[in-house]
N, CA and C atoms of all chains as a GROMACS GRO file, in nm:
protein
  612
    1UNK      N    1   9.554   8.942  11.811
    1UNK     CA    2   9.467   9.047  11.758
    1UNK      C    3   9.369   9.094  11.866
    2UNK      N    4   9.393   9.076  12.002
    2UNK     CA    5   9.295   9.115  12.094
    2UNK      C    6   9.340   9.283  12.137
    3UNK      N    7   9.420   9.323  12.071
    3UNK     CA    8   9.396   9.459  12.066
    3UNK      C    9   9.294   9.522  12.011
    4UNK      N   10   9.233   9.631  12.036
    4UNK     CA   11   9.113   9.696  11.974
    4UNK      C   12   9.175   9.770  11.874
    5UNK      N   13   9.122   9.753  11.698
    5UNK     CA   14   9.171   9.846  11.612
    5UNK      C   15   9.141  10.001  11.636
    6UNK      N   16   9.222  10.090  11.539
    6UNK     CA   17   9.192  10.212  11.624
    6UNK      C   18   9.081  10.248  11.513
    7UNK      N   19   9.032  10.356  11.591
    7UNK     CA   20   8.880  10.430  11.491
    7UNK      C   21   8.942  10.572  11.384
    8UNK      N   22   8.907  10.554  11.304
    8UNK     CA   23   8.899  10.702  11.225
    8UNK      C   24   8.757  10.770  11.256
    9UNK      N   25   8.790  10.900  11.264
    9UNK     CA   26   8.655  10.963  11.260
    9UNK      C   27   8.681  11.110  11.216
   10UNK      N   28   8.606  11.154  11.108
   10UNK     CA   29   8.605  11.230  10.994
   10UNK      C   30   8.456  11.357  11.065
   11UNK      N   31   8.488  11.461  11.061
   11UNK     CA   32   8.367  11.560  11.129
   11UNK      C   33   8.418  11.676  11.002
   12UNK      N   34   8.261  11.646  10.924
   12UNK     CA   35   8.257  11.758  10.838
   12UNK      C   36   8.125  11.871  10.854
   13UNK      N   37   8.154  11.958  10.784
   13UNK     CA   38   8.062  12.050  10.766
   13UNK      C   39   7.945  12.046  10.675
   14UNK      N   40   7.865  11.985  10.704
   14UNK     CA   41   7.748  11.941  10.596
   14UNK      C   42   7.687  12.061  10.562
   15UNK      N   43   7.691  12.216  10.583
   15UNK     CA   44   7.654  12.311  10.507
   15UNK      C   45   7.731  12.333  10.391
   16UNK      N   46   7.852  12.349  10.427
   16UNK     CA   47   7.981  12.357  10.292
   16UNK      C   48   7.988  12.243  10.211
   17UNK      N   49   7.876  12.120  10.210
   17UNK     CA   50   7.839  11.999  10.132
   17UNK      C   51   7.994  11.897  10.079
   18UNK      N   52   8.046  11.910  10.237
   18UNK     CA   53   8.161  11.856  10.220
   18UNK      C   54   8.122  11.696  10.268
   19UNK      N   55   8.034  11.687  10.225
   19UNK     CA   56   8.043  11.490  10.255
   19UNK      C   57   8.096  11.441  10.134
   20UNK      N   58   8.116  11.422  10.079
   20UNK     CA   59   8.178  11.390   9.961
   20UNK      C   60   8.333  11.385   9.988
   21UNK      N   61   8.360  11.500   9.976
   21UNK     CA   62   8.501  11.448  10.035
   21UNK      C   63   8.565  11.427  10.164
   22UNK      N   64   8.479  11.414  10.287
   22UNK     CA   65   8.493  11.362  10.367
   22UNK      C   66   8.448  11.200  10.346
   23UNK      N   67   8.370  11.171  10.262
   23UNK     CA   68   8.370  11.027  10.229
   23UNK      C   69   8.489  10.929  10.184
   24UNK      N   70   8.547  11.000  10.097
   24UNK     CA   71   8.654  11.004  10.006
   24UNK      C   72   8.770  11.009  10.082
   25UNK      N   73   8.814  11.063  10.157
   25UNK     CA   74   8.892  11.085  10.192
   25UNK      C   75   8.875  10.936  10.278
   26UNK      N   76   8.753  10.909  10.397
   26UNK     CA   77   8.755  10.788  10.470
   26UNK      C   78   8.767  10.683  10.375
   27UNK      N   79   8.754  10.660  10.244
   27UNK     CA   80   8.756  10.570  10.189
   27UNK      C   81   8.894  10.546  10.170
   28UNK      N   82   8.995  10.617  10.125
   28UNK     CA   83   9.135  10.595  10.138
   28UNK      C   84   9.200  10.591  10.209
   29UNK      N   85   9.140  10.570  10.331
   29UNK     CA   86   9.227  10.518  10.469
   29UNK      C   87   9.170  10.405  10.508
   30UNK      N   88   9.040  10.377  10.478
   30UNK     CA   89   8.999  10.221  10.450
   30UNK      C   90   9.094  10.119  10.364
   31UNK      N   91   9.130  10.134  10.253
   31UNK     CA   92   9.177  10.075  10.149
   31UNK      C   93   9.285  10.087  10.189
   32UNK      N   94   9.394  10.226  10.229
   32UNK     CA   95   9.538  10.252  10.286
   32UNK      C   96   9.601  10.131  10.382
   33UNK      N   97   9.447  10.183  10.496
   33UNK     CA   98   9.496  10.073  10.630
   33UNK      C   99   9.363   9.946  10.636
   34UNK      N  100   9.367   9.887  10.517
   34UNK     CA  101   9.268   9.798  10.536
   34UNK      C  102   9.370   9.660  10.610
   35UNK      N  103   9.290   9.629  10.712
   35UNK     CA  104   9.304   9.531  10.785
   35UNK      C  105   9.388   9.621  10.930
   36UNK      N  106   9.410   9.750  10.947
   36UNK     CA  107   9.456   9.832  11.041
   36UNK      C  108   9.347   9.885  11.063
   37UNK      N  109   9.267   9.983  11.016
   37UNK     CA  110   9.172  10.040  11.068
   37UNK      C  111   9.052   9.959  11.132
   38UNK      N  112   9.001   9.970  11.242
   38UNK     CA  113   8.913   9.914  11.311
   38UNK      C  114   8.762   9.967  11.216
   39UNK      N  115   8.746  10.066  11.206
   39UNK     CA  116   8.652  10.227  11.209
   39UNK      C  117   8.670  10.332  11.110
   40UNK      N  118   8.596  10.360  11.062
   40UNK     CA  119   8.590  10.519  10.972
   40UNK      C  120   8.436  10.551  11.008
   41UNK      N  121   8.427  10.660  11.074
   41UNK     CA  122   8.278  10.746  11.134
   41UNK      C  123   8.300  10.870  11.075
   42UNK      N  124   8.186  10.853  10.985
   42UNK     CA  125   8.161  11.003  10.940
   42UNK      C  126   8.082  11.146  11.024
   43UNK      N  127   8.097  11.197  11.048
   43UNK     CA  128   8.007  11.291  11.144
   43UNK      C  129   7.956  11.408  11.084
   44UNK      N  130   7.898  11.436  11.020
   44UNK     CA  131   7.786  11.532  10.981
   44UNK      C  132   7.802  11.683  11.086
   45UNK      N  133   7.861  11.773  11.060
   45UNK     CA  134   7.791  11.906  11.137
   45UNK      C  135   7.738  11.980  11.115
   46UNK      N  136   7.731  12.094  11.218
   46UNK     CA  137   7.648  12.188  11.132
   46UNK      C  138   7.712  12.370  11.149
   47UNK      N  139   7.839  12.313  11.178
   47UNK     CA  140   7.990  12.424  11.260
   47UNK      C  141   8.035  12.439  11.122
   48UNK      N  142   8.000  12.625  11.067
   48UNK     CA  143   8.044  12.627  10.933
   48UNK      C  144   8.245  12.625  10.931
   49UNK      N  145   8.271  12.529  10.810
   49UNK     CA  146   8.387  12.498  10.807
   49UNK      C  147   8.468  12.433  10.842
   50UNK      N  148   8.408  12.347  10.936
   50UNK     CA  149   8.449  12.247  11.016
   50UNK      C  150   8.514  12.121  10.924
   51UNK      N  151   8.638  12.051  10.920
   51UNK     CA  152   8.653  11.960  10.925
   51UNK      C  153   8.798  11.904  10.992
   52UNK      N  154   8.744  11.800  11.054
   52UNK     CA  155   8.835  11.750  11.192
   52UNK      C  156   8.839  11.609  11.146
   53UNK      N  157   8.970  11.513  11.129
   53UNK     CA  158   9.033  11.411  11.164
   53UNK      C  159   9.069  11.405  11.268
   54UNK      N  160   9.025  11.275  11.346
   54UNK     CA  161   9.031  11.209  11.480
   54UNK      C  162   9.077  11.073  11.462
   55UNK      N  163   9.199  11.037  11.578
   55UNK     CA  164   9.205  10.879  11.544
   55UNK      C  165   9.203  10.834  11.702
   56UNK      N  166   9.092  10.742  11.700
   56UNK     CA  167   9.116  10.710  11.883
   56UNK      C  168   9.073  10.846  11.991
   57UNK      N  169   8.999  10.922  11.903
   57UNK     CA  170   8.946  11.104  11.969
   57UNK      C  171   9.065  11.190  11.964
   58UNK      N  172   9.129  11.099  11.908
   58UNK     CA  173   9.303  11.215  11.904
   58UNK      C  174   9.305  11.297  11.817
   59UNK      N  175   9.299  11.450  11.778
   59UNK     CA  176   9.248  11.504  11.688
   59UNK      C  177   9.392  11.524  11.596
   60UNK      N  178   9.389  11.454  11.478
   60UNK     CA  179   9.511  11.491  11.401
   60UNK      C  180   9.520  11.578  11.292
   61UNK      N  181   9.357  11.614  11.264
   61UNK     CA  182   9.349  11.712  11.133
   61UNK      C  183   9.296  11.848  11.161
   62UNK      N  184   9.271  11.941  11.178
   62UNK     CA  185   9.210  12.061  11.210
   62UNK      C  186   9.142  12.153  11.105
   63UNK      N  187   9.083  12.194  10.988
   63UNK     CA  188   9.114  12.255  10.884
   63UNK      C  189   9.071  12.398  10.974
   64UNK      N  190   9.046  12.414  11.049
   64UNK     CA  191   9.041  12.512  11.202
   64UNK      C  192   9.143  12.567  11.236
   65UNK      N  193   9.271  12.482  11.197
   65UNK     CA  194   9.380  12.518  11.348
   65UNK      C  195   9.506  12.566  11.174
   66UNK      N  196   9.472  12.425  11.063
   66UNK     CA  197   9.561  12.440  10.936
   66UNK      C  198   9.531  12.516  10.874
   67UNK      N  199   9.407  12.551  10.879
   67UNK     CA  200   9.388  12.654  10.793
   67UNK      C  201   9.401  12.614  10.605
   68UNK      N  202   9.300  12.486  10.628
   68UNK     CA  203   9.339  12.408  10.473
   68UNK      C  204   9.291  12.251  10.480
   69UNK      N  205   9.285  12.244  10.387
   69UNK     CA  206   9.225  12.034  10.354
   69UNK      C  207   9.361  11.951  10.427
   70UNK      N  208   9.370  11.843  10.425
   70UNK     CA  209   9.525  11.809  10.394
   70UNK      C  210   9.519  11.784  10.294
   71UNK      N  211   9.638  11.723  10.236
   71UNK     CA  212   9.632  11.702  10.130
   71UNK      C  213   9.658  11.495  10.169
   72UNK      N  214   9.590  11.443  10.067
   72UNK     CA  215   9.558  11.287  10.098
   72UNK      C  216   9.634  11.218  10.150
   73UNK      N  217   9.787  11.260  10.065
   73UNK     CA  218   9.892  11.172  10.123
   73UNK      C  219   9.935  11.201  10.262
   74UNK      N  220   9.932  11.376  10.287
   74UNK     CA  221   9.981  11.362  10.454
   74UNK      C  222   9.881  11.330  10.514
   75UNK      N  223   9.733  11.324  10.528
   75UNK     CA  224   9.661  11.269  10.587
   75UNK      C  225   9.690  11.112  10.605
   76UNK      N  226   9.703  11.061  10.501
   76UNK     CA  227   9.776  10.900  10.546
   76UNK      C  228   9.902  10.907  10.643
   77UNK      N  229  10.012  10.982  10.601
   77UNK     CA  230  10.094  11.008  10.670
   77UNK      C  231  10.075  11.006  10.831
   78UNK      N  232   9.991  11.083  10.852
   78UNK     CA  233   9.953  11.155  11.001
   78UNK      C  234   9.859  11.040  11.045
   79UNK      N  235   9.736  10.975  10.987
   79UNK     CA  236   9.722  10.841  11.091
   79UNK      C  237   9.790  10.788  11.033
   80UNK      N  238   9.888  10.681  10.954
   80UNK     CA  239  10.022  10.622  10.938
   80UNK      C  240  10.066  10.611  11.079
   81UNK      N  241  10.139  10.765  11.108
   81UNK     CA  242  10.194  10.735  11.256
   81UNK      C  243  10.157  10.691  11.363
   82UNK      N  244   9.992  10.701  11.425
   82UNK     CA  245   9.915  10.691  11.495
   82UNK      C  246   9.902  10.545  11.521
   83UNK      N  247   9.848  10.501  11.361
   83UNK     CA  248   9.828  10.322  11.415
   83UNK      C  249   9.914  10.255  11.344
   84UNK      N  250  10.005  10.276  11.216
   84UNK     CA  251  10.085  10.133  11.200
   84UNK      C  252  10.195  10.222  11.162
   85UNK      N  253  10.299  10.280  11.232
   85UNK     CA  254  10.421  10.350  11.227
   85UNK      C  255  10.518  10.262  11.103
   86UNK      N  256  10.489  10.119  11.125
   86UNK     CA  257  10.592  10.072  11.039
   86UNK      C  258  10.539  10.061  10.904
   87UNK      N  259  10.395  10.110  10.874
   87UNK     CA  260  10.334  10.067  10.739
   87UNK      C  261  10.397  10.177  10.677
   88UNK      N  262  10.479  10.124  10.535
   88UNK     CA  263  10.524  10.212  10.437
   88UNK      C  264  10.412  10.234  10.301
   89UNK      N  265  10.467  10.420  10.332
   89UNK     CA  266  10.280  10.435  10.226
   89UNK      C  267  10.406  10.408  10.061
   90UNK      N  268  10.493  10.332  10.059
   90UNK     CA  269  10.561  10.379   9.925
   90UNK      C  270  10.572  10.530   9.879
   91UNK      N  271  10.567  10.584   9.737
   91UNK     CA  272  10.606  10.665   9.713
   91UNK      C  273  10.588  10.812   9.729
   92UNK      N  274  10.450  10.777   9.862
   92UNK     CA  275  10.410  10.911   9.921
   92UNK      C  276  10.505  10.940  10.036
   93UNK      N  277  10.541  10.879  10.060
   93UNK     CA  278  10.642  10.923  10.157
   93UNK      C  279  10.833  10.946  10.101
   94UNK      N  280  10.837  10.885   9.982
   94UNK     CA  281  10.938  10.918   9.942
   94UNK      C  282  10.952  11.018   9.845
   95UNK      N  283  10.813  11.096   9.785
   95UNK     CA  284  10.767  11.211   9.718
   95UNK      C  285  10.756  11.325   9.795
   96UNK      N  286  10.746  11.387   9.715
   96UNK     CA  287  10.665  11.579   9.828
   96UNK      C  288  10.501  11.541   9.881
   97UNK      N  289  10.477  11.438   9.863
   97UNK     CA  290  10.329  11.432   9.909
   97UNK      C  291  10.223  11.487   9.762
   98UNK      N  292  10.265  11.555   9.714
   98UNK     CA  293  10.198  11.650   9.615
   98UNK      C  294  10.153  11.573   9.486
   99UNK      N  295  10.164  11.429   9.493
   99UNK     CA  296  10.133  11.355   9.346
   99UNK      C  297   9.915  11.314   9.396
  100UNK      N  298   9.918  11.345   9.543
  100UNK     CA  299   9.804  11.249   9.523
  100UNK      C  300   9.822  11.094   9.517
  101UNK      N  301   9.920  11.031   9.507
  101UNK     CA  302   9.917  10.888   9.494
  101UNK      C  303   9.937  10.855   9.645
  102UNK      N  304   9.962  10.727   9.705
  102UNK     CA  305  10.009  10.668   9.833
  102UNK      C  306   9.932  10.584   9.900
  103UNK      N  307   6.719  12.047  12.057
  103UNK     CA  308   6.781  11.936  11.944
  103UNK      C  309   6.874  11.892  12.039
  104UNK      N  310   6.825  11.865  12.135
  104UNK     CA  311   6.895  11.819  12.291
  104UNK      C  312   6.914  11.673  12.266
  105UNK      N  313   6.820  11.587  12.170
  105UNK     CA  314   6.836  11.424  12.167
  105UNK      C  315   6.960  11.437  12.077
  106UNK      N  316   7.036  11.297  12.146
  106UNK     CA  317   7.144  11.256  12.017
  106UNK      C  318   7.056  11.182  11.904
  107UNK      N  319   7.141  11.255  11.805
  107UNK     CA  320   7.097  11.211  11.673
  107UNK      C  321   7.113  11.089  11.634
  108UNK      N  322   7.089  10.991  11.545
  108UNK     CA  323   7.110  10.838  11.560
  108UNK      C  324   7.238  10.801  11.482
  109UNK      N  325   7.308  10.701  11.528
  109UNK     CA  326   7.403  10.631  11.430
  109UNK      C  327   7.377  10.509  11.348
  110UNK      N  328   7.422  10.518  11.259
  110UNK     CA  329   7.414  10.429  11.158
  110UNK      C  330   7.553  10.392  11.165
  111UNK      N  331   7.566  10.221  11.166
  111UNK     CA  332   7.698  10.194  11.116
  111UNK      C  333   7.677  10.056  10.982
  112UNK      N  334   7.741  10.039  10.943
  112UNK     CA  335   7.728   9.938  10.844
  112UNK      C  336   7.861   9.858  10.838
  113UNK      N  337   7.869   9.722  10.877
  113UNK     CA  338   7.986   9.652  10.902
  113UNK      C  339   7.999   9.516  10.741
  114UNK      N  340   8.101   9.525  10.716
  114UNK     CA  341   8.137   9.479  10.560
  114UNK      C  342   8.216   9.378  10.585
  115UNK      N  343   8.237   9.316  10.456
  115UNK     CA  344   8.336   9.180  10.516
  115UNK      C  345   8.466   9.234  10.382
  116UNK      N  346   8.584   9.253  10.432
  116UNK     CA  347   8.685   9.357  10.360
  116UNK      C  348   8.694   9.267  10.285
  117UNK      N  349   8.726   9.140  10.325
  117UNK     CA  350   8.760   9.034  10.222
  117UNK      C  351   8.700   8.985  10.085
  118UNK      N  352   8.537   9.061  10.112
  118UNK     CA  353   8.467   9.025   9.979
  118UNK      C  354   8.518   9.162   9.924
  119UNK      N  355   8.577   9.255   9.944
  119UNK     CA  356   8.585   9.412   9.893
  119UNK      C  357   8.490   9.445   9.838
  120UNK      N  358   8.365   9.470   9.968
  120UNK     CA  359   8.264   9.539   9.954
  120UNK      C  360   8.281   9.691  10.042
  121UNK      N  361   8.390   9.723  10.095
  121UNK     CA  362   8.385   9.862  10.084
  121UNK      C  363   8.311   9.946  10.041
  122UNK      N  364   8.325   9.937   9.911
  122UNK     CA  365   8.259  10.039   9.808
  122UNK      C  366   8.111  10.041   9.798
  123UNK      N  367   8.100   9.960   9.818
  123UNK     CA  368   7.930   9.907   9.851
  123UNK      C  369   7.865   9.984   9.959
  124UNK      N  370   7.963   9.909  10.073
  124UNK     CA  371   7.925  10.008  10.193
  124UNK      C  372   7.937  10.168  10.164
  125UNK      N  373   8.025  10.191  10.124
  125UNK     CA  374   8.077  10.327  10.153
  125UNK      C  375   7.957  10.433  10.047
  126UNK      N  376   7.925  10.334   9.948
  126UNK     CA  377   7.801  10.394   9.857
  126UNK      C  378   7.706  10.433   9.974
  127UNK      N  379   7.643  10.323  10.039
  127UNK     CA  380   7.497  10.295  10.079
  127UNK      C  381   7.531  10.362  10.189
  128UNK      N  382   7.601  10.397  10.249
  128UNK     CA  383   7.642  10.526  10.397
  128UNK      C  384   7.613  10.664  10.363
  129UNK      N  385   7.690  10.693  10.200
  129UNK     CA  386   7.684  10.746  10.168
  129UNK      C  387   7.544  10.863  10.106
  130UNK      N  388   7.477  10.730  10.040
  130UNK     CA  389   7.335  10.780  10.023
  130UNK      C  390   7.211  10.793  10.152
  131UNK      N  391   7.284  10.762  10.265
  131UNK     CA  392   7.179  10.755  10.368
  131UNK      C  393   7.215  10.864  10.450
  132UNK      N  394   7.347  10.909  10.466
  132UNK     CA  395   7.406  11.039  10.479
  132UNK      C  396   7.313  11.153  10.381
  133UNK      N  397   7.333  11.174  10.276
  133UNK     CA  398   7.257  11.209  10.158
  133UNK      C  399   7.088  11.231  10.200
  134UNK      N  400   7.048  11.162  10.183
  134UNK     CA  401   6.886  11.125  10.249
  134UNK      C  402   6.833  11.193  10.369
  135UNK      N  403   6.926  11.151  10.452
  135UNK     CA  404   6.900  11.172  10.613
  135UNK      C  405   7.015  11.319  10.666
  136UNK      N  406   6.995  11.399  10.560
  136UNK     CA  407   7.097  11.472  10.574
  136UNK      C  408   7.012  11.572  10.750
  137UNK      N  409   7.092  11.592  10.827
  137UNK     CA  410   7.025  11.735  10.944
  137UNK      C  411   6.942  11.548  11.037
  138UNK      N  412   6.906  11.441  11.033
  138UNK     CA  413   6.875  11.369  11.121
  138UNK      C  414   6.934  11.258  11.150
  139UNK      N  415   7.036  11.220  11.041
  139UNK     CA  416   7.123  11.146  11.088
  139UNK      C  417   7.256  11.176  11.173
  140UNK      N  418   7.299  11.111  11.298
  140UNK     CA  419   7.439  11.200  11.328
  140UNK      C  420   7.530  11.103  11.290
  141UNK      N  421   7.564  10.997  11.238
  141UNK     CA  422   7.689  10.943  11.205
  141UNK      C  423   7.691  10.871  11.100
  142UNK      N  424   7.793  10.775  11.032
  142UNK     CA  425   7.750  10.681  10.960
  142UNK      C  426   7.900  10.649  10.993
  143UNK      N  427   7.897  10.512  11.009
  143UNK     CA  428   8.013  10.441  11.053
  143UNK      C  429   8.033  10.297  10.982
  144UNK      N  430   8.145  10.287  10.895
  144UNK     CA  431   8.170  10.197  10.813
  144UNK      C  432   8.277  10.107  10.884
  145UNK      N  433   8.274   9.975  10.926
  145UNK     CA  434   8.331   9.892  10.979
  145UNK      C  435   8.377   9.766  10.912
  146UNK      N  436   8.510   9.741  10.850
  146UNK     CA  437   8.556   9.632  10.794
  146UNK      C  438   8.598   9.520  10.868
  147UNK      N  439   8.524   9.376  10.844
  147UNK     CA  440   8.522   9.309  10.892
  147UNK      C  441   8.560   9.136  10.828
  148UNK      N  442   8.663   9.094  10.892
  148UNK     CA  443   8.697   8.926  10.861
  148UNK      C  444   8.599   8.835  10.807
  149UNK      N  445   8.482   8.854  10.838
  149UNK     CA  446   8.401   8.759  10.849
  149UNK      C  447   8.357   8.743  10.711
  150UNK      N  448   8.344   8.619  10.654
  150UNK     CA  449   8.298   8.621  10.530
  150UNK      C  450   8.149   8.611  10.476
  151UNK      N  451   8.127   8.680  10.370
  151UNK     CA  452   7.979   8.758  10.345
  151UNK      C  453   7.898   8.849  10.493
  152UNK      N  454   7.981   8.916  10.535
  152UNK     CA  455   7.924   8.949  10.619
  152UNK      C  456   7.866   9.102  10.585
  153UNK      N  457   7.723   9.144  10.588
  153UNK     CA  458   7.676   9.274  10.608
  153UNK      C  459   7.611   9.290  10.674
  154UNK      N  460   7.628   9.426  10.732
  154UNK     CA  461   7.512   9.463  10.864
  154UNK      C  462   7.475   9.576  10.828
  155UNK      N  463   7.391   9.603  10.860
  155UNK     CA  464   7.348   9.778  10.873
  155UNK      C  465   7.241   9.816  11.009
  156UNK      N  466   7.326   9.874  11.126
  156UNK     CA  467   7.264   9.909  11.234
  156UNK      C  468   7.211  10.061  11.289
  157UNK      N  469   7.124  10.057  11.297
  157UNK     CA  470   7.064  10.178  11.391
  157UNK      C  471   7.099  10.231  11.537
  158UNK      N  472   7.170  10.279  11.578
  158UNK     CA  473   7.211  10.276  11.700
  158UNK      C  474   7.220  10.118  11.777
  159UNK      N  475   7.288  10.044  11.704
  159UNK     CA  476   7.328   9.916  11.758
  159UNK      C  477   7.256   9.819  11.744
  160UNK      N  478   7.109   9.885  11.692
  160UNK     CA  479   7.015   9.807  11.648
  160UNK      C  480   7.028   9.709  11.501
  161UNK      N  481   6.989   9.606  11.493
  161UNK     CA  482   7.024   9.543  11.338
  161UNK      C  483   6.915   9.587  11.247
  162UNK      N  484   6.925   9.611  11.138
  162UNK     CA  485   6.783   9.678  11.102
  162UNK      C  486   6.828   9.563  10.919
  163UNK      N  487   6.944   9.554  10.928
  163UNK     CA  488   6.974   9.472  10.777
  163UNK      C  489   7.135   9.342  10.823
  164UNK      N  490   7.074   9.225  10.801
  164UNK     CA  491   7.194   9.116  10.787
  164UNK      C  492   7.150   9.092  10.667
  165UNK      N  493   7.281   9.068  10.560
  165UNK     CA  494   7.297   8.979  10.485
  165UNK      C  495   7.279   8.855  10.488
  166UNK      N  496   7.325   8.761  10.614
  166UNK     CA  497   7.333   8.653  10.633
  166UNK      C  498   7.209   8.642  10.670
  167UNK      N  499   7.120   8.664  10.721
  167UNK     CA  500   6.961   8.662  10.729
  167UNK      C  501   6.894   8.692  10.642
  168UNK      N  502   6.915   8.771  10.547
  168UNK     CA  503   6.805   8.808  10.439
  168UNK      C  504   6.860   8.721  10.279
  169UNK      N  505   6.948   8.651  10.289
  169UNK     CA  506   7.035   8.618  10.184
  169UNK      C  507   7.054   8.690  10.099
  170UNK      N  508   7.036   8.848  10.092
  170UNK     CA  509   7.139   8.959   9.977
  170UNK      C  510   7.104   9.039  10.047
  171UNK      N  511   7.157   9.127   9.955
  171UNK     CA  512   7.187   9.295  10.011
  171UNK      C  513   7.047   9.336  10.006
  172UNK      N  514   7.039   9.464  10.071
  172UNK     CA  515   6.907   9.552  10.073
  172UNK      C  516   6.904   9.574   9.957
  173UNK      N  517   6.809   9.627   9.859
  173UNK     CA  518   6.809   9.761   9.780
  173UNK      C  519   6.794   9.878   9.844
  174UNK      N  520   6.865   9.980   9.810
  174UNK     CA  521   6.897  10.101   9.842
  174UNK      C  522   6.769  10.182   9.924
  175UNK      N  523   6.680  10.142   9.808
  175UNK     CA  524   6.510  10.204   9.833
  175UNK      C  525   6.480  10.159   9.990
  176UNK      N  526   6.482  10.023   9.973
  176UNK     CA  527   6.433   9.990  10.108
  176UNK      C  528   6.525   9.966  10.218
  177UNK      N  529   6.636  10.024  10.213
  177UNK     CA  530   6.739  10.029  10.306
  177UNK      C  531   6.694  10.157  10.339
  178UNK      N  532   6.680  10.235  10.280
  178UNK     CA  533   6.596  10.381  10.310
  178UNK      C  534   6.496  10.393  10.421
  179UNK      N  535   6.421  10.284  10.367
  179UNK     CA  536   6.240  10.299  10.410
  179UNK      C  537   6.262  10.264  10.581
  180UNK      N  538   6.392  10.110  10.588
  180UNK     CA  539   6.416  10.074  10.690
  180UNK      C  540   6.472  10.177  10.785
  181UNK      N  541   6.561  10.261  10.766
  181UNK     CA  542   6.638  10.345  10.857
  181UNK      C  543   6.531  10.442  10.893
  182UNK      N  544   6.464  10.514  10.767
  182UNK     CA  545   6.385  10.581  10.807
  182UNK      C  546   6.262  10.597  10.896
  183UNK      N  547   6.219  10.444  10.906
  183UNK     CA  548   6.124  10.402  11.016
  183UNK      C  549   6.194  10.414  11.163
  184UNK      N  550   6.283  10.415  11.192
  184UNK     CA  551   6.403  10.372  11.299
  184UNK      C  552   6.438  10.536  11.312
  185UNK      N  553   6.461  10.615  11.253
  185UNK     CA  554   6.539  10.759  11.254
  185UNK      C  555   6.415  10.863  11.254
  186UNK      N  556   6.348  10.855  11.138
  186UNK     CA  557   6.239  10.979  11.079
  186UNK      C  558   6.169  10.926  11.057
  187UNK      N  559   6.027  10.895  11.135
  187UNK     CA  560   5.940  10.800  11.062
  187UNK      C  561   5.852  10.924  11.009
  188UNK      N  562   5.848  11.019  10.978
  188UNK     CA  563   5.795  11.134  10.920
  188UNK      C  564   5.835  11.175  10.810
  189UNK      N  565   5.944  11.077  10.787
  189UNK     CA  566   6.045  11.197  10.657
  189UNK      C  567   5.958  11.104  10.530
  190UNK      N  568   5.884  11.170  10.432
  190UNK     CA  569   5.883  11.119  10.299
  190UNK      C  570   5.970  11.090  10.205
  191UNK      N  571   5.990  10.988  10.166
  191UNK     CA  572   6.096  10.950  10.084
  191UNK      C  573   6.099  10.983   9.942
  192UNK      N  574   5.947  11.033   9.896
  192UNK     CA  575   5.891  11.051   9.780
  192UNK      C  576   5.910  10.880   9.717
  193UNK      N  577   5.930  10.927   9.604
  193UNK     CA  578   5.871  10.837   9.498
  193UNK      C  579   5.878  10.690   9.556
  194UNK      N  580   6.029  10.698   9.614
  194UNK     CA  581   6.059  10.558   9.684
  194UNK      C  582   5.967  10.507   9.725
  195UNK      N  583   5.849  10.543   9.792
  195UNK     CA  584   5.748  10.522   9.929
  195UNK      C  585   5.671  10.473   9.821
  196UNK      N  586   5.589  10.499   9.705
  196UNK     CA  587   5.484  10.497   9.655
  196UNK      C  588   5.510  10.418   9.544
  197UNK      N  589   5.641  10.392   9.484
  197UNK     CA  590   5.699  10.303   9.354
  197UNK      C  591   5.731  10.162   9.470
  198UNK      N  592   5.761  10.063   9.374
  198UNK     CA  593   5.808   9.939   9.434
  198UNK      C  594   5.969   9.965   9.484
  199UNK      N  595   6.041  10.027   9.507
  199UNK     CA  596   6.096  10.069   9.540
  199UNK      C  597   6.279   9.954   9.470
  200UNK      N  598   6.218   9.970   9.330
  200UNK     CA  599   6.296   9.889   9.212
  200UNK      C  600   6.400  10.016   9.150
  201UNK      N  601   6.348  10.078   9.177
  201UNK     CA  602   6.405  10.234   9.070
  201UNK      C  603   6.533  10.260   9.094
  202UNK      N  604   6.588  10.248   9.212
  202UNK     CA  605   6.720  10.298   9.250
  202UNK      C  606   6.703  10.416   9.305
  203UNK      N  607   6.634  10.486   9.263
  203UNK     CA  608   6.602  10.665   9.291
  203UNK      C  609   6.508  10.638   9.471
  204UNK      N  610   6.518  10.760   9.501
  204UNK     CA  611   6.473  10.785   9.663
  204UNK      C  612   6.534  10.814   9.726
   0.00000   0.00000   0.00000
């Protein structure tokens, strides 16, 4: 275990009073990859619209670039790949993503 | 607004599944310290009964030193001395700080 776990880090727009579900969202990648995730950092901005998933500064979420939230399960999906490729999210990955469960 | 803003991280022991705990009390200090806090960083950790709550690396709350958790109020009062020692907390400041509210 002398590898360093990797970090999540969550950058929301605290004018659009998106901490909440930027909380939420870190909370289910806590629980997802508990005992994988090193880190969940919330970051507060003040860049209207902003929200950015980072794993390790690797930026995997954009709602900038997507043009949209993710939706929970591909967000697991997308760090999934990043830090434990072999962790199976069950039926979010064998679904459309679209139940919300995983 | 050239200074970096301060981090808060709060490190949990996953094993007691106090997550939620943490992820509350980040949450409300996010909340609180909304525009002077810049991070809040939730860290799951092996160690058993373990809680921290740091100020830019600073310890400002052990569990294992205080033998329980903060109350909320004065987990407040603490950061806020450390972050904003200007910011009024209202009622918190002037009640015993039993209420939950602040």
């Amino acid at each position: 275990m002398a590898t360093p776990k990797p970090h999540i880090a969550i950058t929301y727009c605290r004018l659009c009073n998106w901490m909440l579900r930027a909380a939420w969202m870190g909370q289910e990648l806590l629980s997802t990859f508990a005992g994988e995730a090193g880190s969940l950092t919330l970051i507060p901005d003040d860049t209207g619209g902003v929200f950015e998933v980072r794993v390790d500064g690797d930026l995997v979420w954009s709602r900038g670039e997507q043009g949209r939230f993710p939706e929970i399960t591909e967000l697991k999906q997308l760090v999934r790949d990043r830090i434990a490729p072999a962790h199976d999210l069950g039926h979010a990955d064998r679904g459309h993503g679209d139940s919300g469960d995983g």
